[in-house]
N, C-alpha and C positions, 0 to 999 in steps of 0.2 A: 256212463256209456263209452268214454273215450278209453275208461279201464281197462274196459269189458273187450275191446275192438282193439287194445294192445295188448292183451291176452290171448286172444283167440287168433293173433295174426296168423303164426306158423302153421296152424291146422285151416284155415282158409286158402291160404297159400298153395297150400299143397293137396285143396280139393279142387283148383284149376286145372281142368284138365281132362282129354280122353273126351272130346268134342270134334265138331268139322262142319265148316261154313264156305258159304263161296266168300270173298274180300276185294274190295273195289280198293288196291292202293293209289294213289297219286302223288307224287313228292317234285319239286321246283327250287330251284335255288337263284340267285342274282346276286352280281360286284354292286352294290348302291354307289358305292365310290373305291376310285381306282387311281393310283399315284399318276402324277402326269406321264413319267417318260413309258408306265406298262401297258399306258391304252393301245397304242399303234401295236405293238408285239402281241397285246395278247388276240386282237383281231385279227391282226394276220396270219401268226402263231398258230391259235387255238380252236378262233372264227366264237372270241367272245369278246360281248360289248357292253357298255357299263349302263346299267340299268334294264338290261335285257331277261324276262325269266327263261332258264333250260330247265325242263327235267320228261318226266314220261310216267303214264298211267300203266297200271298192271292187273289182269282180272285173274285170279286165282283161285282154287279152291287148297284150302288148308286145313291139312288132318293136326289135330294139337292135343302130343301124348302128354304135354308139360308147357308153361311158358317160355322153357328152353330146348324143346326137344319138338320139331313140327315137320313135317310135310309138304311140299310146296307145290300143288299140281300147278304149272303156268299154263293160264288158255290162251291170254292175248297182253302183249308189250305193245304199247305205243309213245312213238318219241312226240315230245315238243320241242325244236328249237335241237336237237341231239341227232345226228347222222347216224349212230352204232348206240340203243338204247339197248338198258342191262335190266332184269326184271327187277322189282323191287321186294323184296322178303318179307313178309308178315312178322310182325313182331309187337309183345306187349310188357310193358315193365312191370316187376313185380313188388306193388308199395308195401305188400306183408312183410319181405325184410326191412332189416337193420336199416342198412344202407341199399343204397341205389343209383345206376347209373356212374359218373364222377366221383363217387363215395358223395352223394350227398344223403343228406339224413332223413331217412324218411318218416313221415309225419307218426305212424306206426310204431316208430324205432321202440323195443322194451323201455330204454332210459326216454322217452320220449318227453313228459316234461321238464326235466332238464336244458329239454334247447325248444320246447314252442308253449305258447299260451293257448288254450282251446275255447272258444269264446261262445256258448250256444247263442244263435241268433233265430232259431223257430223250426217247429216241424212242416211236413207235404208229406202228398202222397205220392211213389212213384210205382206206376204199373201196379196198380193197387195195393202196393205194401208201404208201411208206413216207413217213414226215413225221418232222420233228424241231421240240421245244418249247423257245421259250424264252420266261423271263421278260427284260419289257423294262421299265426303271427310267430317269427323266431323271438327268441328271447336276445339275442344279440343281432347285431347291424353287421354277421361276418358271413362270409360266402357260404354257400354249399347248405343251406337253410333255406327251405321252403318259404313262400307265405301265398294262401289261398283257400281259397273255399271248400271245406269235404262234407261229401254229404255221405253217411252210413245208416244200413239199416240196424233195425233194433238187437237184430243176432250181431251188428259190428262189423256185415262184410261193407267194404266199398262200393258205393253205387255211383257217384261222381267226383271227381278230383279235379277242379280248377287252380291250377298254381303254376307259378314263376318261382325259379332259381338261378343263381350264376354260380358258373363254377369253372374259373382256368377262361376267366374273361369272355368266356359264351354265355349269354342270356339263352336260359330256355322255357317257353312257356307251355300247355299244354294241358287239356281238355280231355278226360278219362271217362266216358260214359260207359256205364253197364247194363244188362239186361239179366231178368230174372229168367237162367233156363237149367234146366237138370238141378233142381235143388240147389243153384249157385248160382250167384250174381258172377256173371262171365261179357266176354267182353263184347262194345256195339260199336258204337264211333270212336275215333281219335284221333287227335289235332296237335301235331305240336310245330312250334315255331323256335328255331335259332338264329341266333342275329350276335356277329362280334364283329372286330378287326384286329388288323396285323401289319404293325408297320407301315400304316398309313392307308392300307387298304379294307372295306368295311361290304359286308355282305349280309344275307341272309337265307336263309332254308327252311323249305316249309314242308310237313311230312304229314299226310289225311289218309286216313284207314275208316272202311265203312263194312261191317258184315252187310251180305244181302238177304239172308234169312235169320232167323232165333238159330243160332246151333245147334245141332243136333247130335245124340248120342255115339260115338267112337268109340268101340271095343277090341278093334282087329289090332292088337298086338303080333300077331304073326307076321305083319306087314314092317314092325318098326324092328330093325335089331344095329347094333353097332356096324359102321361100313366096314366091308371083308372084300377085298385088300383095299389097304387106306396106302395114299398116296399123300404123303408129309409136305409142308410149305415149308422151306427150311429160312433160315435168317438172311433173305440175300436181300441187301440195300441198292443193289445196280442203281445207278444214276444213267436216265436216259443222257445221251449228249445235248438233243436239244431239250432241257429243262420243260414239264408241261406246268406252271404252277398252276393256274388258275383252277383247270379241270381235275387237279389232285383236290384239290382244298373242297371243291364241292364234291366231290366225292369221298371225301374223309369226312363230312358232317353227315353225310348216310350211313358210314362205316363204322362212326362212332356210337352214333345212337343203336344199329344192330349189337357190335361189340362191348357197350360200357351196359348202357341201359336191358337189354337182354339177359345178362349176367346173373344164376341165384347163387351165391356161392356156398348162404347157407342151404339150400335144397341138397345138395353134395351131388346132384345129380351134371353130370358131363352136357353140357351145349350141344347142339346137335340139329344140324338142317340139313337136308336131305331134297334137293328139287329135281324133278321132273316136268317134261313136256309133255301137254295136251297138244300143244303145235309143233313144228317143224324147228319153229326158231322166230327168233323176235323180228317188229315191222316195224320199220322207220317211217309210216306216215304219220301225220301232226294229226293232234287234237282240236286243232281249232275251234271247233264249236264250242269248246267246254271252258265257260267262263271261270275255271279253276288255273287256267292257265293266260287267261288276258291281264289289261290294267297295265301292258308299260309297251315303248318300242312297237306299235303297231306298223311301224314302217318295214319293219325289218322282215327280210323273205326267211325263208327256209335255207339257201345256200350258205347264210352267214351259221348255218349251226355248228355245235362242237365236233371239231373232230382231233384228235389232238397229232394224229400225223399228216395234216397237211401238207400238200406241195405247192409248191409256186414256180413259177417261172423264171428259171435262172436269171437274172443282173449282176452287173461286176460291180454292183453296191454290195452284193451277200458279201463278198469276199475282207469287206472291213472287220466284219466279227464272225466268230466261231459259227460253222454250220455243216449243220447234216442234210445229206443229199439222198434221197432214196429213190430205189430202183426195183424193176421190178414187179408183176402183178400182187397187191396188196393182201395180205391175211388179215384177219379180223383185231389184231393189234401190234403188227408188226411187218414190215415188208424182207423179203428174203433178200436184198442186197444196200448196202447202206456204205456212203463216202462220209467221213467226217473230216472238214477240214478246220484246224487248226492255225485260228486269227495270230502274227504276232504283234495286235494293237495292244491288245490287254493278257498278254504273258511276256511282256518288257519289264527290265528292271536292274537296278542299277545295284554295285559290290565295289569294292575296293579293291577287289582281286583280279577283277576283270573289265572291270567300268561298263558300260550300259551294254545290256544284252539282249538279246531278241531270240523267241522261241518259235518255229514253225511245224507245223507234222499233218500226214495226212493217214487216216487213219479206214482199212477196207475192213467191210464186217461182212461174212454171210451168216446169215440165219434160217436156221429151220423150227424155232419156235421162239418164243419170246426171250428165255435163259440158255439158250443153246446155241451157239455160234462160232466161228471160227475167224480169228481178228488178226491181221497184219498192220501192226504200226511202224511208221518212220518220223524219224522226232530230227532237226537239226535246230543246232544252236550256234549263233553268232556272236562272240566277242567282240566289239571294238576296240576295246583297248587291249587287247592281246591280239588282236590281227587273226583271229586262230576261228578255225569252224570244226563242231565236233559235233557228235548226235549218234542216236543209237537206232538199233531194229528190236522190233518184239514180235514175239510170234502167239497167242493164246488160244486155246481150245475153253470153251467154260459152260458148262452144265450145271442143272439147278445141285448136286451132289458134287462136284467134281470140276476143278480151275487149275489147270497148266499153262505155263510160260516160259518160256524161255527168248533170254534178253542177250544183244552185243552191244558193245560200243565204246565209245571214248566221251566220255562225262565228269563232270563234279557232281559231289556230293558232300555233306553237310556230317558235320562230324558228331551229329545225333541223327540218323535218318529216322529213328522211328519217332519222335517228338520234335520233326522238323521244322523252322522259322521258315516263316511264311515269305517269300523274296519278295513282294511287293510291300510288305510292312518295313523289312530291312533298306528297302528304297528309303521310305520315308525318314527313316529313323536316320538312315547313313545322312542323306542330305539335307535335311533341315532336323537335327539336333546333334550331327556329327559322333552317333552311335553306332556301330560296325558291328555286328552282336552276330552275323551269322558269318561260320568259319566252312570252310570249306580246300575242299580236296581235290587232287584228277585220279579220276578212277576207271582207266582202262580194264574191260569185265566183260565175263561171260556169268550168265546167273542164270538157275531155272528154280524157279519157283511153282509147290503144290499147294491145292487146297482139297481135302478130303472131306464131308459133312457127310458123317452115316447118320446123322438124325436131328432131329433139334438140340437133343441134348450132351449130342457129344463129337467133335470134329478134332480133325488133324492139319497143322498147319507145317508146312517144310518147304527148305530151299539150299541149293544149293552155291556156294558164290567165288571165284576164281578171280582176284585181280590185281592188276600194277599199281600201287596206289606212290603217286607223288605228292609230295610236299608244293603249297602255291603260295606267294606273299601275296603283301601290299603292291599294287602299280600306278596308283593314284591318290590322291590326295583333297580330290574334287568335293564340291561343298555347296551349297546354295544360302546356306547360314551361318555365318562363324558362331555356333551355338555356346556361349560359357568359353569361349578360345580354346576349345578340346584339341587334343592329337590323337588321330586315329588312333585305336589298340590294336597291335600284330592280329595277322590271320591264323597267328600258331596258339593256341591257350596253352597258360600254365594252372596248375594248381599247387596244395603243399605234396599232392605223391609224384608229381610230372613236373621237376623244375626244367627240365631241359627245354629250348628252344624250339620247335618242328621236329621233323623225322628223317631218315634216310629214305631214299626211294626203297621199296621193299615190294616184293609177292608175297599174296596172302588168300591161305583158301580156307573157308570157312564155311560151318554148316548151322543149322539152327531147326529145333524139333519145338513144336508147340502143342501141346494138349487140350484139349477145353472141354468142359464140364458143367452139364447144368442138371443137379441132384433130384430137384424138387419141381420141375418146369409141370404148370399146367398147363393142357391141352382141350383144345374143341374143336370137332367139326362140323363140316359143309360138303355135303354130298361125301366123296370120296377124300376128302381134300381133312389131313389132320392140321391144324394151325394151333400158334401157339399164345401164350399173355407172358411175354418175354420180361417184364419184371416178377412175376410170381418165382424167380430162382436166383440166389448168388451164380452168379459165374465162375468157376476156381479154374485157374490157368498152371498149368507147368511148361517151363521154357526151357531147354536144353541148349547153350548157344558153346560153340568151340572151333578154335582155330587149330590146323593141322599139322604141325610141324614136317618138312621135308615132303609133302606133300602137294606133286606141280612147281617143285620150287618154291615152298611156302616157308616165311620165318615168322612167322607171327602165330605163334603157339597160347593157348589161355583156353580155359576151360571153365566154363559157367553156367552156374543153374540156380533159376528164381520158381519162387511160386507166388501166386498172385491170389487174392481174393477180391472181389466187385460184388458188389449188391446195393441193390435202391430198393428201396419200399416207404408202405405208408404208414405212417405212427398212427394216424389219426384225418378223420375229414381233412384235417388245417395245418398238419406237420407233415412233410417228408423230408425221408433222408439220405444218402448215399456216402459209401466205404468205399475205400480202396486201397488195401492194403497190401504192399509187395515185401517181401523178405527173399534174399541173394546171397551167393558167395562165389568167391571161385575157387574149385579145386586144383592144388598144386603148384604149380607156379604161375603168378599174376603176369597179364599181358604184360609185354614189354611196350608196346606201341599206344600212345595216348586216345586214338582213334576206338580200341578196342574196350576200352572203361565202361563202366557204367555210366551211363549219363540220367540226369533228371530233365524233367520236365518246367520249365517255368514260365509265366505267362504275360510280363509285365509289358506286355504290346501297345505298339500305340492306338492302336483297334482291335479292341476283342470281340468275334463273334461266335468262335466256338465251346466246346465241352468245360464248364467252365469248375467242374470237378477234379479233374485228371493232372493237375498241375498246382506247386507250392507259389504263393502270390506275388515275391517278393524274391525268388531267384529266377531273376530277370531273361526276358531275351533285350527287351529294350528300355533305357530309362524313359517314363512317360509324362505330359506334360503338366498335369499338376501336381510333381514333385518339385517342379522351379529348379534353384540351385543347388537344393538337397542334394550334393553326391553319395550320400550313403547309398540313394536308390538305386546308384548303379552298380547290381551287384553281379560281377564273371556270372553268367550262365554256367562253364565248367569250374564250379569255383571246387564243387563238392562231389565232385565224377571222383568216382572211388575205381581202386584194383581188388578190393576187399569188402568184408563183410558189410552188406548195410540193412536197415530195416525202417521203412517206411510206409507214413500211415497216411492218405487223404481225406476227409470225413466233409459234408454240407449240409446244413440242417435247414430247410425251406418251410419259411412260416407265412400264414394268412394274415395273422396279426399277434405281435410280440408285443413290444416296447412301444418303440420311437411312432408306427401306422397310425395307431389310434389319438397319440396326443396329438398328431398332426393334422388329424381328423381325414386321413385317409381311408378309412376303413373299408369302406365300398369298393375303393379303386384296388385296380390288380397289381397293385405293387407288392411285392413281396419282400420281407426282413428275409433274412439268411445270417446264419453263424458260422463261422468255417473255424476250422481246427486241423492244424497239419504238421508233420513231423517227420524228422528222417534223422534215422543214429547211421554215423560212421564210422565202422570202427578203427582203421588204420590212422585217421585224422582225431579221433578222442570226439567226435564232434556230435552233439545232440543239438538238431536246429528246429526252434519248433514256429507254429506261427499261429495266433488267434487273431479273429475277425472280425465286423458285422459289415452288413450290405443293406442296400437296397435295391431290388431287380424289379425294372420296370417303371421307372420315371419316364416321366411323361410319353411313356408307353413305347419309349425309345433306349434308353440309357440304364445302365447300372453303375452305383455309386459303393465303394467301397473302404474301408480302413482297415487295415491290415498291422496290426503289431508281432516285432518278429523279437525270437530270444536266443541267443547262444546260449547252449549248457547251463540254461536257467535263468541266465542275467538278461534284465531288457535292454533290446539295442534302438528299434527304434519305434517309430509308425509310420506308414505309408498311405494315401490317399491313392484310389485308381480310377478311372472314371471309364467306363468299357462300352459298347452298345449291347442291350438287351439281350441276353443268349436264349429265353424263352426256355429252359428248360423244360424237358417234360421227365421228370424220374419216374425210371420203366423200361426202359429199352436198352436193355445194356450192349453196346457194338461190338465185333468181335475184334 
């Protein structure tokens, strides 16, 4: 039977379909627990409270050409607990393929004994036809493996599915009832429940689908065709100012399950939803009657519901930390005039060059839609130990297609801007372990900076940049720890191709062209709206960067061109992996100015919480603390900034369960092994540096532990221990 039924999957599969039902969705979500210090913020914030459920009913009728391809008549939206309720989309996962959802493997999969044991436990009848049960158990104790109850009829379609999976630390459970209509068990109820946490914070979301009739037969193809004209989502990451987290995270467990679980990809057929109004527009009164939505916080009114751009009532409390002000008659997710002012409690931070600093700005936006605005910033900056106040203006216009700027001012900057140190790590590091790792410059400048996106697949990045740059030392010596009785290192680096000291003061105008490229990107839509699954493509970059000689009075002549390759993908349910490979040169003659190299990227922070791909382990920004006395670990940052050829390779390989998981008897937990392997050849220094790894990401669902051995030109130099916070990877999304 179980043969029979992973045989017949893909022709079952693919007679779902070309039906239309009315559908009673309901979906709810709730923080069960919430860190101390983001209860007060996210209440007054977001107007959410921990243990409170939000979500909203939706009565639909839905035309379903595929279980990727539907129709979505909306008749009525109702919020619970939600001020601006969103309808909720029909949607049903497809157990006939391979995979499903996370890549987890579905019970079906062709190899399917391979990863489950089929256990018959007895026949029933459903809706008069006969069915048989069985229990289904993975064969290993590793994620993304089913275990649950299926019932199948005797032709092998699915007529109930009760199971629990985890996959990327979400428990999802989930109750798949069918009915017999059109010659096909199609769909009736469905119930699924997700429950995780994140950094100490733990929730969960509950998603109920009901048809209100048997389905009935849908023929009208003239009604469904691909949208004409399709308006593209392109890659924009905007970060609002005031951060919404809460109401993103539940609304990414709806997003996900449409996005991941929705997916056929063996079908080859394109995604596609399409909604329309029976009403006007959605209704924010509460459900209350409907015991789908009680069982917590009955005290709580309706006012405390979500909204995520709340206002309040000015106090000269807001002013201690970072806040946005908005003005304004309100739009449906955004208000046409917005003050952001910028705290300097937490953009302080202490250098050697300038001793403690303090950062202030206030920032006007108008908007006329959510990506479309017009922003004037002012930024000053306070040295104390230079006496000196400097700060810049910017001016930006930014559309979902389309980002100009143009910047003045008198500033430092960091003799890597694009793989910048983080100035509140270099705090840490300068004062309590007497590590000075970020170098810096005064950069009197004019710059306009473009950004072009004609698609998802392909954009244009440019800027223009005109400025005085000076030479700045040491001015302090200041310390909180005489760490190993260190002496500061100069603000000037050397390497073997740059022994000179610092620079001259000089003019320097420079341009820089960026290409980007995605070959292979899949695409799906929603209504008019084409969006995309941003790991299904490498990324291949070209960088054109050049300085102009006698141009504005410019001496800093060099001419340079990289190409770049990035991709992440998945090997396998329980492997992923991620490349990134750059290869460079410069034509004709090498900067003369050490500012103008090539620099790398290295990571050895004393907190890491970013991209934990992008950078070789062990050429440091900062020696960290469970290296002890080892000074090998303290390796120059520009140790390996080339004027010439280089080629370098980053690679990470993210495992469920390798080696060390399972002896330790982790196997269940979300900790993930990792392999890392990274290289970079130089060729003016002779130099091949390479580096092998392992990890562990995700201890105690906080931490990542790491070993790192590194090789010059073959010979082993040393090993390094890192210890970083959790970076949570998600390989998939490659940034631009």
């Amino acid at each position: 039977m179980i043969s029979k039924a992973i045989e017949m999957a893909p022709q079952h599969g693919a007679q779902i379909g070309y039906f239309s039902s009315e559908v009673i969705t309901k979906e709810k979500g709730r923080f069960n627990q919430v860190i101390g210090l983001a209860k007060n913020r996210l209440k007054k914030n977001e107007g959410i409270q921990e243990g409170q459920w939000y979500g909203n009913q939706t009565h639909s009728k839905v035309y379903v050409r595929s279980l990727n391809q539907i129709i979505h008549e909306i008749i009525d939206v109702r919020g619970f607990q939600k001020k601006y309720p969103r309808p909720t989309l029909f949607f049903w996962p497809d157990f006939y393929q391979d995979y499903i959802g996370t890549n987890c493997v579905s019970p079906l999969n062709y190899h399917g004994r391979n990863f489950y044991s089929y256990s018959h436990t007895g026949d029933t009848l459903v809706e008069g036809h006969q069915a048989l049960q069985f229990d289904v158990k993975p064969l290993s104790s590793g994620d993304r493996l089913f275990s649950g109850k299926l019932t199948l009829s005797i032709d092998g379609w699915i007529i109930r599915w009760q199971a629990q999976v985890e996959s990327d630390a979400i428990m999802y459970y989930m109750d798949l009832q069918h009915q017999w209509s059109n010659q096909a068990w199609l769909p009736k109820t469905a119930y699924f429940k997700l429950s995780g946490g994140l950094m100490g914070n733990y929730g969960e979301f509950i998603l109920q689908e009901e048809l209100q009739q048997k389905p009935t037969n849908w023929q009208d193809i003239s009604s469904w065709q691909t949208p004409q004209p399709v308006k593209e989502r392109l890659n924009i990451s905007e970060v609002g100012f005031d951060e919404v987290f809460a109401t993103q995270l539940l609304g990414n467990f709806h997003q996900s399950l449409l996005r991941k679980w929705k997916s056929r990809p063996q079908s080859g057929l394109i995604t596609m939803d399409s909604v329309r109004y029976a009403i006007k527009g959605e209704s924010a009164h509460n459900t209350l009657g409907d015991q789908f939505f009680q069982g917590s916080r009955n005290d709580i009114l309706l006012e405390t519901a979500i909204d995520t751009l709340r206002k309040s009532p000015f106090s000269i409390n807001q002013l201690i930390f970072s806040k946005s002000f908005y003005l304004g008659p309100r739009q449906k997710d955004f208000y046409p005039f917005e003050i952001y002012y910028k705290s300097p409690v937490f953009d302080s931070n202490f250098n050697t060059v300038e001793g403690f600093v303090a950062n202030a700005g206030l920032v006007f936006r108008k908007r006329w839609a959510r990506y479309k605005f017009l922003e004037a910033e002012f930024l000053g900056r306070r040295s104390f130990g230079l006496n000196r106040n400097t700060g810049y203006v910017k001016l930006r216009y930014k559309t979902e297609t389309f980002d100009i700027s143009l910047s003045q001012g008198d500033f430092v900057q960091q003799m890597n801007p694009d793989n910048s140190i983080s100035p509140e790590m270099n705090t840490l590091s300068t004062l309590l372990l007497k590590n000075n790792q970020m170098k810096i410059f005064r950069k009197e400048f004019w710059n306009m900076s473009l950004i072009k996106r004609f698609s998802s697949k392909f954009f244009l990045k440019g800027s223009l940049d005109w400025s005085r740059r000076s030479q700045m030392d040491n001015t302090t010596d200041y310390y909180w720890f005489n760490y190993l009785n260190r002496k500061f290192t100069t603000n000037n680096p050397q390497n073997a191709e740059y022994t000179q000291d610092g620079f001259a003061t000089h003019k320097a105008f420079i341009s820089q062209l960026t290409l980007g490229f995605r070959p292979f990107l899949t695409q799906y839509y929603r209504n008019h709206i084409r969006e995309s699954e941003w790991g299904s493509s490498p990324l291949i970059l070209v960088k054109y960067r050049a300085g102009w000689n006698g141009v504005a009075e410019s001496s800093a002549p060099f001419n340079m061109l990289e190409l770049s390759y990035l991709q992440n993908m998945t090997l396998s349910p329980w492997i992923k992996a991620g490349f990134i490979i750059n290869a460079g040169t410069f034509l004709g003659s090498a900067p003369t100015n050490f500012i103008d190299f090539k620099h790398y990227n290295g990571n050895m922070n004393l907190v890491l919480t970013g991209e934990m791909l992008a950078s070789h382990r062990l050429v440091g920004y900062y020696q960290n603390f469970t290296s002890g006395a080892n000074q090998r670990l303290n390796v120059n940052h520009y140790a390996y900034s080339t004027a010439g050829t280089y080629l370098e390779g980053l690679s990470l390989f993210q495992f469920s369960n390798l080696w060390l998981k399972p002896l330790l008897g982790m196997k269940k937990s979300y900790v993930k092994e990792l392999l890392i392997a990274n290289t970079v050849y130089i060729q003016n220094q002779k130099l091949l540096y390479s580096e092998l790894g392992y990890g562990m990401d995700g201890l105690l669902k906080v931490l990542r532990l790491e070993a790192i051995s590194s090789f010059v030109n073959g010979k082993f130099n040393y090993v390094g221990l890192r210890l970083n916070l959790n970076s949570r990877i998600r390989i998939g999304n490659i940034p631009e």
